[in-house]
C-alpha positions as CSV (number, residue, x, y, z in Angstrom):
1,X,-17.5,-118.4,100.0
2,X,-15.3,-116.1,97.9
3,X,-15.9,-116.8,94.0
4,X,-14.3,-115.6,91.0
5,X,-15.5,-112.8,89.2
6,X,-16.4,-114.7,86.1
7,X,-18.3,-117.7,87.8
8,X,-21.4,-114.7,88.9
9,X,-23.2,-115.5,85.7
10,X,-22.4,-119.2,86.4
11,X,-23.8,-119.4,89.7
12,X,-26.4,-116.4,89.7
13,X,-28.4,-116.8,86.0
14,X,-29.1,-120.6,86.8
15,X,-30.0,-119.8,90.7
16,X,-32.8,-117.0,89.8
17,X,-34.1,-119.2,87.2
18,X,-34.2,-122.0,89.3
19,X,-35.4,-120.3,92.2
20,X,-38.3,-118.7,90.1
21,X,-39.3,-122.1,88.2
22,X,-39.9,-124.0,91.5
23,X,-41.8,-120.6,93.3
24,X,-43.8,-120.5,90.2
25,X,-44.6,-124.1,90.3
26,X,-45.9,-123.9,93.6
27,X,-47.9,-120.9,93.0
28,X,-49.8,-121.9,89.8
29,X,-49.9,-125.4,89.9
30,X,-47.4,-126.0,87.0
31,X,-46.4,-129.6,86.0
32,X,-44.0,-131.3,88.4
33,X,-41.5,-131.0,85.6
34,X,-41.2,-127.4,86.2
35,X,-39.7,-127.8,89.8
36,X,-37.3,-130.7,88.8
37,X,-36.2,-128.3,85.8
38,X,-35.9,-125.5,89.0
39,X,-34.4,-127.8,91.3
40,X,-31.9,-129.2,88.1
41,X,-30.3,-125.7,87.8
42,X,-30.2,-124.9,91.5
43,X,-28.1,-128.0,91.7
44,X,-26.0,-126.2,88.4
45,X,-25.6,-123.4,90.4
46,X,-24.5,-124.6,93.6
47,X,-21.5,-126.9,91.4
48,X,-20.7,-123.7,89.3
49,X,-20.4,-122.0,92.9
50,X,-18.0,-124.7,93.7
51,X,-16.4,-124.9,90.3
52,X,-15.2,-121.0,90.6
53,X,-14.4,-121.2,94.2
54,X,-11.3,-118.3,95.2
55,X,-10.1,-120.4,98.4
56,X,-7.7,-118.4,100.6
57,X,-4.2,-120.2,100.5
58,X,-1.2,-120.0,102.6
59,X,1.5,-119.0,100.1
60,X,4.9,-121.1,100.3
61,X,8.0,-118.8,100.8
62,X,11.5,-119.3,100.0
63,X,14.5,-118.6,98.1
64,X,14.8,-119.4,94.8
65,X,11.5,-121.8,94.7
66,X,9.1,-122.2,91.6
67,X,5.2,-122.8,92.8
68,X,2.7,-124.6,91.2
69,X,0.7,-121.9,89.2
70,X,-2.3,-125.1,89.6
71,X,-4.2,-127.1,91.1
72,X,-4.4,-130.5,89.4
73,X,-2.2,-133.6,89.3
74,X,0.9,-133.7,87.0
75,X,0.7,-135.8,83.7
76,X,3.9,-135.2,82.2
77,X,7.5,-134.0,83.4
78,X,9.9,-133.3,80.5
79,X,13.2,-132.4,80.9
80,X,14.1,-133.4,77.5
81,X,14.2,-129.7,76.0
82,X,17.5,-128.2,75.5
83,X,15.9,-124.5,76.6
84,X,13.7,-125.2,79.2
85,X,11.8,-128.4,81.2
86,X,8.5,-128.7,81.0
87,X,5.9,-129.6,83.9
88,X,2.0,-130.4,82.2
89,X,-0.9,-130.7,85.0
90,X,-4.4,-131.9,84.4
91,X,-7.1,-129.7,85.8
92,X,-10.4,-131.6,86.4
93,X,-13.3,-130.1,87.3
94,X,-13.5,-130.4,90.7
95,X,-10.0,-128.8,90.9
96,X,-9.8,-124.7,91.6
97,X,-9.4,-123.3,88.6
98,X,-7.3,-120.0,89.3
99,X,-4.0,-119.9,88.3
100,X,-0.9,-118.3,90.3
101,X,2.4,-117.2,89.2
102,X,5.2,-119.4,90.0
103,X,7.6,-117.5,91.0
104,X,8.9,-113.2,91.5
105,X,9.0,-111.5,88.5
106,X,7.5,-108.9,85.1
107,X,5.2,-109.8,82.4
108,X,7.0,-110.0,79.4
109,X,4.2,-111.2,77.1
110,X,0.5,-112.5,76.7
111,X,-0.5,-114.3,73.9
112,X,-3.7,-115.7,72.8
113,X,-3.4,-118.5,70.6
114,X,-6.8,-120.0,69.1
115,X,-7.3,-123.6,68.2
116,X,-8.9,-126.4,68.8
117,X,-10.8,-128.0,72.6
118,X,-9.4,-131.6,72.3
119,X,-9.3,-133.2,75.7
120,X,-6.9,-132.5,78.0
121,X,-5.5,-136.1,78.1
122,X,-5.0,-136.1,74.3
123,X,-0.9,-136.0,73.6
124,X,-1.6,-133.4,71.1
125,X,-4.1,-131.1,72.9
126,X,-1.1,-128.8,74.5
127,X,-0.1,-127.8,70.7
128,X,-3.3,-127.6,68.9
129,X,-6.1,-126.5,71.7
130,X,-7.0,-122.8,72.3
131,X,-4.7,-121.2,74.9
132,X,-2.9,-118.3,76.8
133,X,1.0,-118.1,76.9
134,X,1.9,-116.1,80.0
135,X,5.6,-115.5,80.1
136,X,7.3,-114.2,83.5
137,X,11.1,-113.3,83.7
138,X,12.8,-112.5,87.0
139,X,15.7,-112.9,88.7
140,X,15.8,-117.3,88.7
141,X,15.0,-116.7,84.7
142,X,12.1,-117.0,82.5
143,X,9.3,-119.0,83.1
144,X,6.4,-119.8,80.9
145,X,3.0,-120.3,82.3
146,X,0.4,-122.0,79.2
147,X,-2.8,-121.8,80.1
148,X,-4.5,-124.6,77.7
149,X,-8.5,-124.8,76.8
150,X,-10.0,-128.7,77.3
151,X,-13.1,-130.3,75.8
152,X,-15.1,-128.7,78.0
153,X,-12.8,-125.7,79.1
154,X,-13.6,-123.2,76.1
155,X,-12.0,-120.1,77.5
156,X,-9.0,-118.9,79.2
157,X,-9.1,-116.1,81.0
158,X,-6.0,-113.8,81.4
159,X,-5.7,-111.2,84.5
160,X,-2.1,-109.5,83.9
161,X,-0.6,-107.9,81.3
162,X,2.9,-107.1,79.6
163,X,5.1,-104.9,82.1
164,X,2.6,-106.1,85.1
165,X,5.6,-106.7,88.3
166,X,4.0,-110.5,90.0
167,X,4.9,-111.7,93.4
168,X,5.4,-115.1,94.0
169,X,1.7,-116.9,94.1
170,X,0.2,-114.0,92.8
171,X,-3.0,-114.5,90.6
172,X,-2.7,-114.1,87.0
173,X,-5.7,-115.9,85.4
174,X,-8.5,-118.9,85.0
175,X,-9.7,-121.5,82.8
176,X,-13.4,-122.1,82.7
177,X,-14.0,-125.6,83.5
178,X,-11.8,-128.9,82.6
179,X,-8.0,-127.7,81.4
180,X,-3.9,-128.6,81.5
181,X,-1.9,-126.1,82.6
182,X,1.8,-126.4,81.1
183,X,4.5,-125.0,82.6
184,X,7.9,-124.0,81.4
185,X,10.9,-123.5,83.7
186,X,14.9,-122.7,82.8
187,X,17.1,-125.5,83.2
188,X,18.8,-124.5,86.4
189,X,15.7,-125.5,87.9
190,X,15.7,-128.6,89.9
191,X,12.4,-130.3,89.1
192,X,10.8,-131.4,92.5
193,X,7.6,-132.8,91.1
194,X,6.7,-136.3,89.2
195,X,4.2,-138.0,87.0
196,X,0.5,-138.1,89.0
197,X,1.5,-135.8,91.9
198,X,-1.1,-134.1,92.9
199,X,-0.4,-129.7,93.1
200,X,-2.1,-127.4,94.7
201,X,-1.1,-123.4,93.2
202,X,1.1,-121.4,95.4
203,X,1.9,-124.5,97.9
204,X,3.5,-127.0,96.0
205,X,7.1,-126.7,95.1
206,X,8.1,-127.8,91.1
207,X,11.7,-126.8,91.4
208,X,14.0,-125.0,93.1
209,X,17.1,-123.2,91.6
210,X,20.8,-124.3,93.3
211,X,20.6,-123.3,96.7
212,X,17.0,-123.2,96.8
């Protein structure tokens, strides 16, 4: 199973010392409690190996389509905004947690805003909580990816860079463990996703511009 880079102390600091608690039990006799302590974080290893799976995906093509930059399912659509709609997804953490871009385009900016680790369900959490603002222009306009910390999601991991040329679905980051991911599309773009849909990043559609 392909992982991401940053789950290999996840999955591999827990394994060894799991591995080596129940071997060690076995050898010298230890209290039982050693092994279930060994056998505890085996079982934390095999979820983080889950948790930070890289699963190959078969990219949706098209003209003029935004993707999902997540996997999740959608909380909030907002088209209220006089600049831009909004799409918010809830990342749980049995989702993949790798986001994608949603559509063609250049880096323009990465910013890292610290804050607060409300929960992701919390109205307020997409202003307040610790996040990455990824913002992508190209030829359908300028889209904002947000990558937003949770409760338990404490970072957010950013893999591109101002200037960096995407491709539609490519991979530009993660969030370690339970997240929102808000996204921010122009106007001309048909939304094509509602309230408790459930996403998967690069697959699902969220809006198309006319034509598209």
């Amino acid at each position: 199973m392909k992982i991401a880079k940053e789950g290999f102390p996840f999955v591999l600091i827990p394994f060894a010392l799991g591995a080596a608690l129940v071997v060690l039990q076995g050898w010298f006799g230890w209290p039982w409690g050693a092994a279930a302590a060994g056998v505890a974080l085996l079982l934390a290893a095999l979820f983080c190996l889950f948790f930070f799976r890289d699963p190959e995906v078969r990219l949706t093509q098209g003209v003029g389509l935004a993707l999902s930059p997540c996997n999740g399912t959608v909380m909030e659509v907002d088209e209220s905004g006089a600049e831009a709609n909004v799409v918010r997804v809830f990342l749980s953490i049995f989702n993949v947690h790798l986001q994608r871009s949603p559509v063609a385009g250049t880096v323009r900016a990465v910013e890292h805003r610290k804050g607060r680790f409300l929960m992701a369900m919390n109205p307020g959490a997409h202003l307040v909580n610790e996040q990455n603002v990824i913002t992508i222009e190209g030829p359908q306009g300028v889209f904002v990816v947000k990558q937003i910390a949770g409760f338990l999601a404490r970072r957010c991991v950013s893999w591109v860079a101002a200037g960096d040329a995407l491709a539609a679905g490519e991979k530009i980051g993660l969030i370690k463990f339970s997240s929102q991911v808000d996204v921010f599309l122009p106007k001309d773009v048909e939304i094509r996703v509602k309230k408790g849909d459930k996403v998967v990043s690069g697959v699902s559609v969220f809006g198309a511009t006319v034509g598209g």
